[in-house]
Every structure is written in structure tokens, then in C-alpha cells.
C-alpha positions as CSV (number, residue, x, y, z in Angstrom):
1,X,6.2,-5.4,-37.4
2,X,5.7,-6.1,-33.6
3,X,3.0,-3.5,-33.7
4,X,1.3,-5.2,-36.1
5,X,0.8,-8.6,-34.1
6,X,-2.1,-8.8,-31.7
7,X,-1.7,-8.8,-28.2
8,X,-3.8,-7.9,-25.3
9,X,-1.1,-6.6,-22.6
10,X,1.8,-4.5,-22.5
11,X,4.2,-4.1,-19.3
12,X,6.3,-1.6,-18.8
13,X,7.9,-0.2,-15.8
14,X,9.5,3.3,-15.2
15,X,12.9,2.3,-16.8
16,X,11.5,2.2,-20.1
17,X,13.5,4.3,-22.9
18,X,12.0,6.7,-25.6
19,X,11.4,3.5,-28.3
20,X,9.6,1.5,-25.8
21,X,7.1,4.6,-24.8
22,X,6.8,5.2,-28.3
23,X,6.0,1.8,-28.8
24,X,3.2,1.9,-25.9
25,X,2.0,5.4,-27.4
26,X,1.2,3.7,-30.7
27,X,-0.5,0.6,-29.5
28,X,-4.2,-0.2,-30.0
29,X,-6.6,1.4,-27.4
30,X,-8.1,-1.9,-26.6
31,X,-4.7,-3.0,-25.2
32,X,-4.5,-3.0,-21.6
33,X,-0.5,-1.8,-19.9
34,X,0.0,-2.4,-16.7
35,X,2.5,-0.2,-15.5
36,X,5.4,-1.0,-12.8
37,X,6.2,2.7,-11.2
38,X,9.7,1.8,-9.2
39,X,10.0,4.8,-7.7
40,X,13.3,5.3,-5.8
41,X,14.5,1.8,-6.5
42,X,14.8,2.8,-10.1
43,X,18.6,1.0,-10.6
44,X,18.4,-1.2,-7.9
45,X,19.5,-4.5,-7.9
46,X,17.3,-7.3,-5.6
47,X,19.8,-6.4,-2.1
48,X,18.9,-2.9,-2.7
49,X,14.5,-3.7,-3.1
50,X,15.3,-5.4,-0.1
51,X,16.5,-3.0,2.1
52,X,15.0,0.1,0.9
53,X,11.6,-1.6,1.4
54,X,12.5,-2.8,4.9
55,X,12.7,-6.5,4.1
56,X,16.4,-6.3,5.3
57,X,15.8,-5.3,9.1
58,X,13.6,-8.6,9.9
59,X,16.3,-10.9,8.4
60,X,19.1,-12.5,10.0
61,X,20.1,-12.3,13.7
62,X,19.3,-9.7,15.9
63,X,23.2,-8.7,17.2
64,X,24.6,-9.2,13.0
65,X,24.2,-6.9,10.5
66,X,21.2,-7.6,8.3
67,X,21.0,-10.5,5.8
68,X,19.1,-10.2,2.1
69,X,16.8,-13.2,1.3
70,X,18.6,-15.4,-1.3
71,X,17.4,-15.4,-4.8
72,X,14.9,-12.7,-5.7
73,X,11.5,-13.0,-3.8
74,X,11.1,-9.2,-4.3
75,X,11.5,-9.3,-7.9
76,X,9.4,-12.9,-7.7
77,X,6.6,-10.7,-5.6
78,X,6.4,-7.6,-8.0
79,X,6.5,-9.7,-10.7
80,X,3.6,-12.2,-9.1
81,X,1.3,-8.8,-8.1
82,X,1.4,-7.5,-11.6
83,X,0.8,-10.8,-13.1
84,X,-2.3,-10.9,-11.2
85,X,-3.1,-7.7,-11.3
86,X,-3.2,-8.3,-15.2
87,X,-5.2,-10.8,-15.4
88,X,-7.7,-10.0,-13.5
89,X,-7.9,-6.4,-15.3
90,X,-8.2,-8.5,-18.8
91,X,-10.7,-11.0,-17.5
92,X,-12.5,-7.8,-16.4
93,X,-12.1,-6.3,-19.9
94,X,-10.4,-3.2,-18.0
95,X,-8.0,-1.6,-21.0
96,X,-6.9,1.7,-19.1
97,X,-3.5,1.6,-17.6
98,X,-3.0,-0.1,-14.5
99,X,-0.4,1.7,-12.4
100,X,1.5,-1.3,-9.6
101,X,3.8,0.6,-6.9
102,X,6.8,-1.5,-6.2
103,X,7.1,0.1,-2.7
104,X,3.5,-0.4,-1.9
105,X,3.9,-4.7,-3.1
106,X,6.7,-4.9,-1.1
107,X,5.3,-3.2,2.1
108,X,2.4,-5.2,1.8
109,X,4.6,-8.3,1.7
110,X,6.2,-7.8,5.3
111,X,3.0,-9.5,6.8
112,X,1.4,-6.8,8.6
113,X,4.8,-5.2,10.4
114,X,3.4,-1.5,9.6
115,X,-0.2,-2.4,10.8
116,X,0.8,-4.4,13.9
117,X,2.9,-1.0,14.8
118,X,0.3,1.3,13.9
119,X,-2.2,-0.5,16.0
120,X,0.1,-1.6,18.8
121,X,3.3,0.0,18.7
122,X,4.8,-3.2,18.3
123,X,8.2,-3.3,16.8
124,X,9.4,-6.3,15.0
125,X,12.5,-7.7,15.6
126,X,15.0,-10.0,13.5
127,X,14.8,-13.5,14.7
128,X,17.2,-15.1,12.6
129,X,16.1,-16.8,10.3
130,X,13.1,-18.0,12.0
131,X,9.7,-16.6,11.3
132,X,8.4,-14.3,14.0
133,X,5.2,-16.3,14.9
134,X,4.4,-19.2,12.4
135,X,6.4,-21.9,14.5
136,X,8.3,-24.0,12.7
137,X,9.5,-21.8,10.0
138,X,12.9,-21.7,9.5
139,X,16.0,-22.5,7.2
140,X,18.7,-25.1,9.4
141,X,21.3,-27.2,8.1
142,X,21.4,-30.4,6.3
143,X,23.8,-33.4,5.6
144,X,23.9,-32.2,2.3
145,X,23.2,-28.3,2.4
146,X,20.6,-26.2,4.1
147,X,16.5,-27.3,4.0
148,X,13.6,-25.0,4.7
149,X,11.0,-26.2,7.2
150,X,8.0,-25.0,7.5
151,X,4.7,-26.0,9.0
152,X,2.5,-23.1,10.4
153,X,-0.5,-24.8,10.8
154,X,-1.6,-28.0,12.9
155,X,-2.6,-29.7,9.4
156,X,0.8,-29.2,8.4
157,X,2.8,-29.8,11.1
158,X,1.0,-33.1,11.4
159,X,2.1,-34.3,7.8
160,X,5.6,-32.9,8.6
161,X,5.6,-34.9,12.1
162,X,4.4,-38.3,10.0
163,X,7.4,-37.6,7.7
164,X,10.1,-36.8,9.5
165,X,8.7,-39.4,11.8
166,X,8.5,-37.3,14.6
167,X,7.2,-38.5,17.9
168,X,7.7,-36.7,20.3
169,X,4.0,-35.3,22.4
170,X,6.1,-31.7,23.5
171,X,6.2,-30.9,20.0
172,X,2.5,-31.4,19.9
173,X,1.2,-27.7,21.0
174,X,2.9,-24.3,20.1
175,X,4.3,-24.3,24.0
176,X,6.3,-27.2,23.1
């Protein structure tokens, strides 16, 4: 029997049916679950974690209607936050359930949006699908299909400039 087999961790999420929580009920104590509470996004598919969790309205541009991220990044960033989460309640020996908000994650993920408005009524805006202050950080066309660039930091954009074999000294400063 599953129950029977050791194991240190057990994740469920708000979803789960009667088996499952029976299941969790009869585990050892020493077991640690880490617990995904989904809240209103209970049958939602990644478009739907998106929007609901305001991902949607700082993607695409500003006079279209708003585009979902391809692939699953919310999913990827719940999924990523408990993982941590998990280990580092294991390596602390912590076997009480751990309780992860999806709403809360994904909030946290819009890089400071609700803080930079709290603090200075600041509104963010969609910018395409340009980031809205690490320059260059964008998706644009290739021969072949679509690239992501990205180089936010001097460090960076230096090892991108030396690859792309970019020369050109207006490109040097964030003005540029």
C-alpha cells in the first residue's frame, strides 16, 4: 500500500476529493503537507490564473485587448513557491501543514505593481511586450520565429552586446 511506503511530503491543493483527504488524514504525523489553497481560481485553466491575478492587464499593447503569457508561468510560479516552500520546511524539520495562497504567489510575482501604487499612486501600464523598466526586455521577431531578449543589467547587456556584435556607443547608457 501507498501508505505504507515512506515519504516525507505530501501536496495537496484545495481540489482534492474525499480519497485523497482521507489519504492525508491517515498519514504519519512526521509527514510534512504543504497545502496549495486556490481560492477562487479553483477550475481555472492558466488564461484564467492570469487574469484573475492581474497578470493580464500589464501584457500586450496598451490600445488591444490583453494578451496571456504563453505556456504556464503561473502554474511554473505556484508550482516553484511551494517547491521551495517545501524544502525549506523539511530542511527545517517543520512537519505541520504549510498553507501556500495562489493569489498571494501570483500578486507577489507582478514585481512590485501593488507596492509601487500604494506608495506612489503609480499605475502600471501595458507596454507591449516590453518590460516596464528593465530595458532591453522584450520578445521581437526572428528569421525563424520569435526570440526573447533580455539584458537588465550593464553585466549583461555587455555579454549580449559582444554576442550579437553590437557596436554601436548610443546603446551604451539606458538614454540610448
Amino acid at each position: 500500500s501507498l501508505l505504507l511506503q515512506p515519504f516525507q511530503l505530501i501536496i495537496t491543493d484545495s481540489a482534492m476529493d474525499l480519497h485523497t483527504r482521507t489519504f492525508v488524514q491517515r498519514a504519519k504525523p512526521h509527514v510534512l503537507t504543504c497545502h496549495l489553497e486556490i481560492g477562487n481560481a479553483l477550475d481555472s485553466t492558466e488564461e484564467v490564473l492570469q487574469a484573475i491575478n492581474g497578470w493580464s492587464a500589464l501584457t500586450g499593447d496598451q490600445e488591444e485587448s490583453a494578451l496571456v503569457i504563453g505556456g504556464s508561468p503561473a502554474s511554473v510560479v505556484i508550482g516553484a513557491h511551494i517547491a521551495f516552500i517545501a524544502t525549506a520546511a523539511l530542511y527545517n524539520d517543520i512537519t505541520e501543514r504549510v498553507t501556500v495562497y495562489a493569489e498571494e504567489v501570483l500578486a507577489s510575482a507582478l514585481e512590485g505593481a501593488a507596492t509601487q501604487y500604494i506608495a506612489q499612486r503609480a499605475e502600471r501600464r501595458r507596454y507591449g511586450n516590453r518590460h516596464q523598466g528593465l530595458i532591453p526586455m522584450f520578445i521581437t521577431k526572428a528569421s525563424d520565429g520569435y526570440v526573447f531578449i533580455g539584458a537588465p543589467t550593464e553585466d549583461k547587456w555587455e555579454l549580449l552586446a559582444r554576442w550579437a556584435e553590437i557596436d554601436e556607443p548610443a546603446y551604451a547608457s539606458d538614454e540610448g
